[in-house]
N, C-alpha and C positions, 0 to 999 in steps of 0.2 A: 485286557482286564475289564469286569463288568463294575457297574458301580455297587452290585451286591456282592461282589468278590471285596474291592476296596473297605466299604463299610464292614464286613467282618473283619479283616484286615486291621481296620483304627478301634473297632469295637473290644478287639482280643486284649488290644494292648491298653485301652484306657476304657477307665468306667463310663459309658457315655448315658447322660439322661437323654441327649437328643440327638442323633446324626444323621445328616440331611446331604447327599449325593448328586450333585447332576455333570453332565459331560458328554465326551465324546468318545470316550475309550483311552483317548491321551491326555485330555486336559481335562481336571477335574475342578470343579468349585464344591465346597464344604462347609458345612453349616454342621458346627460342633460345640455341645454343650455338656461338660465337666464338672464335677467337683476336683479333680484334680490338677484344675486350672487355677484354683484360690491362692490367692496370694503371686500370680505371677506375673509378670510381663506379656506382653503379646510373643515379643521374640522367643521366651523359654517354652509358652504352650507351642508355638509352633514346632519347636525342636521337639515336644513332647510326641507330638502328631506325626512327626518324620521317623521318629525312632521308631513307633508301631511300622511303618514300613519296610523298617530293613533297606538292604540292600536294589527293592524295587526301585528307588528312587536313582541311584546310580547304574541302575541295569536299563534303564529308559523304558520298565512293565508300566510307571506311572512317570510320560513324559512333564505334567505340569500340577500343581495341586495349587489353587489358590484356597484359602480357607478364612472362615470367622469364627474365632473360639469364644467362649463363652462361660462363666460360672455361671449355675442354675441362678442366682439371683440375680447377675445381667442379662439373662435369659428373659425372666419372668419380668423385666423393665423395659421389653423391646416390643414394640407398637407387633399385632398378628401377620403383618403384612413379609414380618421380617423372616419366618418359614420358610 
């Protein structure tokens, strides 16, 4: 999987204002910013982020996904560096 295959992937499933991809083809790290993160915990966006994958994630298409989720307003509080 490319990391332009993944990001439409998490894009399809969740409104994203920012998604930011890097990896290896198995391990991905994610920089992801929502509205549909408001009001939640870390652990439910990330279930939120697993569920646009479906079944890849048990089929080992995406063996690792480390991620940082984000609402646009914890976004817009995070030093440029954090891109």
């Amino acid at each position: 999987m490319t990391a332009d295959q993944l990001q439409s992937l998490i894009t399809a499933g969740l409104p994203c204002e920012h998604c930011h991809l890097e990896g290896d083809g198995r391990h991905w790290y994610a920089t992801i910013v929502s509205t549909a993160f408001e009001g939640k915990r870390p652990i439910a966006r990330h279930q939120q982020v697993y569920a646009t994958l479906g079944s890849r994630m048990h089929t080992d298409e995406v063996h690792a996904l480390s991620m940082k989720t984000f609402t646009p307003a914890e976004w817009a509080q995070q030093p440029a560096s954090s891109a």
